[in-house]
C-alpha positions as CSV (number, residue, x, y, z in Angstrom):
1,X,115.8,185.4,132.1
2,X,117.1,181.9,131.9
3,X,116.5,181.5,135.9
4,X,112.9,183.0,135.4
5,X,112.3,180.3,133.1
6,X,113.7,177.6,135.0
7,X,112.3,178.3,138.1
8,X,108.7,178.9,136.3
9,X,109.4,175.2,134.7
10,X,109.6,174.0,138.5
11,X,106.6,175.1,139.6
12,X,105.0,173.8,136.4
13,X,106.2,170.3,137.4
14,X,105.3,170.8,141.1
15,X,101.8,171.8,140.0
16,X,101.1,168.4,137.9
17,X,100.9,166.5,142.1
18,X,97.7,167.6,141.8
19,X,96.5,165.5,138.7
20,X,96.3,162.8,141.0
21,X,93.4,164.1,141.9
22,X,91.8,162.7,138.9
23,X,92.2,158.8,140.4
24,X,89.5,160.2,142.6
25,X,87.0,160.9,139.0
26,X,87.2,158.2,137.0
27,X,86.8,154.3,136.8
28,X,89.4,152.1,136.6
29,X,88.9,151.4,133.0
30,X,89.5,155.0,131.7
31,X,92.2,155.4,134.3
32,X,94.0,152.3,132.6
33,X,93.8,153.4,129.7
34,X,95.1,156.8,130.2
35,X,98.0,155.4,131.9
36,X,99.1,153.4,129.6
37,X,99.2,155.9,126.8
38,X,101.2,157.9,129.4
39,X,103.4,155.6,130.3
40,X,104.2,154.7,126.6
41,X,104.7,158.4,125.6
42,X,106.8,158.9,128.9
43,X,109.0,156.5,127.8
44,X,109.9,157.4,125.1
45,X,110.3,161.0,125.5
46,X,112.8,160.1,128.8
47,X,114.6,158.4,126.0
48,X,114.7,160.8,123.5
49,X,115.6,163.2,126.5
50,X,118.3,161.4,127.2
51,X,120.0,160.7,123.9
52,X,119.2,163.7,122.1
53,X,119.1,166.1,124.4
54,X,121.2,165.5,127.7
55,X,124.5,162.9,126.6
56,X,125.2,165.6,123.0
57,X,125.0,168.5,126.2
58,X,127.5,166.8,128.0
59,X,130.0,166.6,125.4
60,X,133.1,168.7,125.4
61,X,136.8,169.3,124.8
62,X,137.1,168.3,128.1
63,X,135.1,165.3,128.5
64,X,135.0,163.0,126.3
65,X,132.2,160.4,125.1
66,X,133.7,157.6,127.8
67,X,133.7,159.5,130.5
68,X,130.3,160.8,129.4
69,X,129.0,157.5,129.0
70,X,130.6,156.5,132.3
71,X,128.8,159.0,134.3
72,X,125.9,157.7,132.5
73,X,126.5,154.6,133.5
74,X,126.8,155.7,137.2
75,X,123.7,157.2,137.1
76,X,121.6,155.0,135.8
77,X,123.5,152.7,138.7
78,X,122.6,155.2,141.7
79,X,119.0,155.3,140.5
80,X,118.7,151.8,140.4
81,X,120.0,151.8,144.3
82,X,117.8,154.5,145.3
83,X,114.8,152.6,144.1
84,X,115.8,149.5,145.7
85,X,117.1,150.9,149.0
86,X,115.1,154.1,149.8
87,X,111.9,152.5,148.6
88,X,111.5,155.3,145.1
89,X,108.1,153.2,144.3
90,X,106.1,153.8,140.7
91,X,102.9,152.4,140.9
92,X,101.6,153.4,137.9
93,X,97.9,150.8,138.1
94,X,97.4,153.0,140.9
95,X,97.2,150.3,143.9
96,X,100.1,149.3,145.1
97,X,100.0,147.3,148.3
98,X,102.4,149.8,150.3
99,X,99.8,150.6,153.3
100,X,103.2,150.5,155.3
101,X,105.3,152.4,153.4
102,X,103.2,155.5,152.6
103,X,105.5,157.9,154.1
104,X,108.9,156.1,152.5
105,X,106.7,157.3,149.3
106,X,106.4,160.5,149.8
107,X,110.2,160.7,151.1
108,X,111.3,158.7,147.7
109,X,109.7,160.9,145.3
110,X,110.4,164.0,147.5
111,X,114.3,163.3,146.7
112,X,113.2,161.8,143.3
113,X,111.4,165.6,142.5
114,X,114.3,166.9,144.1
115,X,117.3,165.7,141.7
116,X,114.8,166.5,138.9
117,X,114.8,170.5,140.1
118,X,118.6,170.0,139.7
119,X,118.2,168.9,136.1
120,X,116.0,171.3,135.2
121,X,118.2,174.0,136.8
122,X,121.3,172.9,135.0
123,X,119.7,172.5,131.7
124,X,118.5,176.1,131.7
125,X,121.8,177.5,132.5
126,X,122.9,175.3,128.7
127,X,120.4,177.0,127.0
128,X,116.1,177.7,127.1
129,X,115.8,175.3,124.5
130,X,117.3,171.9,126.5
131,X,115.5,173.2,129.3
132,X,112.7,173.0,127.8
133,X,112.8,169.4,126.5
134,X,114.4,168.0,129.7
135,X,111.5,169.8,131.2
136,X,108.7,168.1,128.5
137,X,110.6,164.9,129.2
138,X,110.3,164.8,133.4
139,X,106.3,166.0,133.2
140,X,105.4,163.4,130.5
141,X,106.9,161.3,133.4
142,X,105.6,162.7,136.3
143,X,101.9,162.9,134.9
144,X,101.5,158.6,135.0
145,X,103.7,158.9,138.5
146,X,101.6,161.1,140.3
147,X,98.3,159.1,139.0
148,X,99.9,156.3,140.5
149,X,101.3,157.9,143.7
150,X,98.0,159.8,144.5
151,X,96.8,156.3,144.5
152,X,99.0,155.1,146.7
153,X,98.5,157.4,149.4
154,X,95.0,157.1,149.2
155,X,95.1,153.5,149.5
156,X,97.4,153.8,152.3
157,X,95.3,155.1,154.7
158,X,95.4,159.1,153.9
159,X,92.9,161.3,153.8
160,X,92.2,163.2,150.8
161,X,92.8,166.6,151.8
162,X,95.9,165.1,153.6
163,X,97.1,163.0,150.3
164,X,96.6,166.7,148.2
165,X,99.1,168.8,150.7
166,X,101.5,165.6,151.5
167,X,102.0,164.9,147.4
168,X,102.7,168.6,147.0
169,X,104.9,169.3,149.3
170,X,107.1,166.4,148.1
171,X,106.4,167.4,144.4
172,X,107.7,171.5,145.6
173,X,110.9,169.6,146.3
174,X,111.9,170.1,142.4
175,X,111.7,173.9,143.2
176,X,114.6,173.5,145.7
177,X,116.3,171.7,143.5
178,X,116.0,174.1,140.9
179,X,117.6,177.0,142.7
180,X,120.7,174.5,143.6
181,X,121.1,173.3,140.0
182,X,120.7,176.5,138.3
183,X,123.4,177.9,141.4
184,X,126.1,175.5,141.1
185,X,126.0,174.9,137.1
186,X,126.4,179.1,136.4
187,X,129.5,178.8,138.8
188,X,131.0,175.2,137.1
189,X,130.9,174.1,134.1
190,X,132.1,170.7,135.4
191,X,128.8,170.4,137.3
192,X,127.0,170.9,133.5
193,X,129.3,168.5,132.2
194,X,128.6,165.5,135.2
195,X,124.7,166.4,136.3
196,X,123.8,166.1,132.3
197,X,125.1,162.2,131.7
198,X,124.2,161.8,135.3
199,X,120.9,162.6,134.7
200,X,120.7,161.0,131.1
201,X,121.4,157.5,133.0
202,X,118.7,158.2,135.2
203,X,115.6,158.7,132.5
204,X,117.4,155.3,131.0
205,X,116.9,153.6,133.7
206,X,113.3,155.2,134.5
207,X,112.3,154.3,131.0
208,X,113.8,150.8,130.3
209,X,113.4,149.3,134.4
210,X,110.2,151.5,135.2
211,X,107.7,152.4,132.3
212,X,108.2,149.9,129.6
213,X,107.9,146.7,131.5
214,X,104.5,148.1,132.3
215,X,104.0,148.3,128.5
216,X,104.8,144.5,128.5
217,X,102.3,143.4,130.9
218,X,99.5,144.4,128.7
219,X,98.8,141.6,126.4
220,X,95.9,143.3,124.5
221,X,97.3,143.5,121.4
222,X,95.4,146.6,119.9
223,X,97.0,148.3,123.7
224,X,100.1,147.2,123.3
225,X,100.6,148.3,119.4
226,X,98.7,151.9,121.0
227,X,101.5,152.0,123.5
228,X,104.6,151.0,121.2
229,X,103.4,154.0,118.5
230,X,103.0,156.2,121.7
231,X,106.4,155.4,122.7
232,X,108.0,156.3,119.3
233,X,105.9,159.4,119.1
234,X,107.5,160.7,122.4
235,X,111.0,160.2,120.9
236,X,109.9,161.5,117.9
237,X,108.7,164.5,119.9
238,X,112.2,165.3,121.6
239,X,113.9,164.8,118.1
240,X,110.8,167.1,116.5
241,X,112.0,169.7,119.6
242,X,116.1,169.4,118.9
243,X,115.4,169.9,115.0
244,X,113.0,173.0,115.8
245,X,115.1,174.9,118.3
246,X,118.6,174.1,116.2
């Protein structure tokens, strides 16, 4: 049952690519503003995600909060490589000038989707209930990402149709992923106990090097307070889904 679910939570993530779509229907005013309460939400559920949720999972007789915190620390390293190295871009005002490097994209976010499958797989083998939230936590994420990356495409040179099947098919990655995570953490626990602090490094980093210096470069001040109460509501919402599910 928990594979059904995790697989099903997959698909549900690969399906929001298509929300790009919606760069395509509205102005850039409403598109801004959208965004940015996305992006303030995201952040703070990818927080929430990963202190409530994903660094308590990885706790255990045998590991212990340093080498929890290590692995944390790793990850949030190896993320910060990837998106300097393989080109992982978040263009969340949705132009980026990346006419160039509209394929690097769709590869970044294709092993980007990809390590989030794995995290949804694993969490589902811990339980429905951190699946769930890890889940909640990666499509509050992915919504403002694929507004942006839709964009980008689009902007690059790609046809429509073109940008629709291309942003899929690099979303569908986190359905592979999936079947790998969900495999190798019902076979070793170890792999629960590394992929969940692993993981928890990476919404860090996301959150803190990613989303909230977008928050920052709005000087609105009505905006900005909008975005900071949207950022406490999504921890408050991953706390509101630990305290409901026990």
């Amino acid at each position: 049952m928990n594979f059904i679910f995790a697989i099903s939570a997959s698909v549900i993530v690969s399906l929001v690519s298509f929300i790009g779509m919606i760069t395509l229907l509205l102005n850039e005013k409403i598109l801004q503003k959208i965004i940015l309460a996305l992006v303030g939400f995201s952040a703070g559920s990818l927080i929430g995600g990963a202190f409530l949720h994903l660094l308590p999972e990885s706790l255990s007789e045998n590991i212990n909060f340093i080498k929890s915190f290590s692995i944390a620390i790793s990850g949030f390293t190896l993320f910060f490589i990837m998106e300097k190295f393989l080109l992982w871009r978040h263009c969340h005002k949705g132009k980026c000038d990346v006419h160039s490097f509209t394929y690097m994209n769709l590869i970044g976010d294709g092993i980007h989707n990809l390590i989030d499958g794995i995290v949804i797989g694993t969490a589902f083998v811990i339980d429905i209930k951190t699946g769930i939230a890890v889940t909640s936590a990666i499509i509050f994420h992915e919504i403002p990402q694929e507004l942006g990356d839709f964009g980008v495409l689009i902007y690059g040179g790609m046809k429509k149709i073109k940008a629709i099947i291309f942003n899929f098919l690099s979303a569908a990655t986190a359905i592979i992923g999936t079947f790998f995570g969900y495999f190798f953490a019902s076979h070793s626990e170890n792999f629960i106990q590394i992929l969940m602090p692993f993981a928890a490094g990476g919404f860090i980093y996301i959150a803190a090097s990613d989303l909230i210096p977008e928050l920052h470069r709005q000087t609105d001040t009505g905006k900005s307070v909008m975005a900071i109460l949207l950022f406490i509501t999504g921890i408050i919402f991953m706390l509101w889904i630990k305290m409901v599910n026990g």
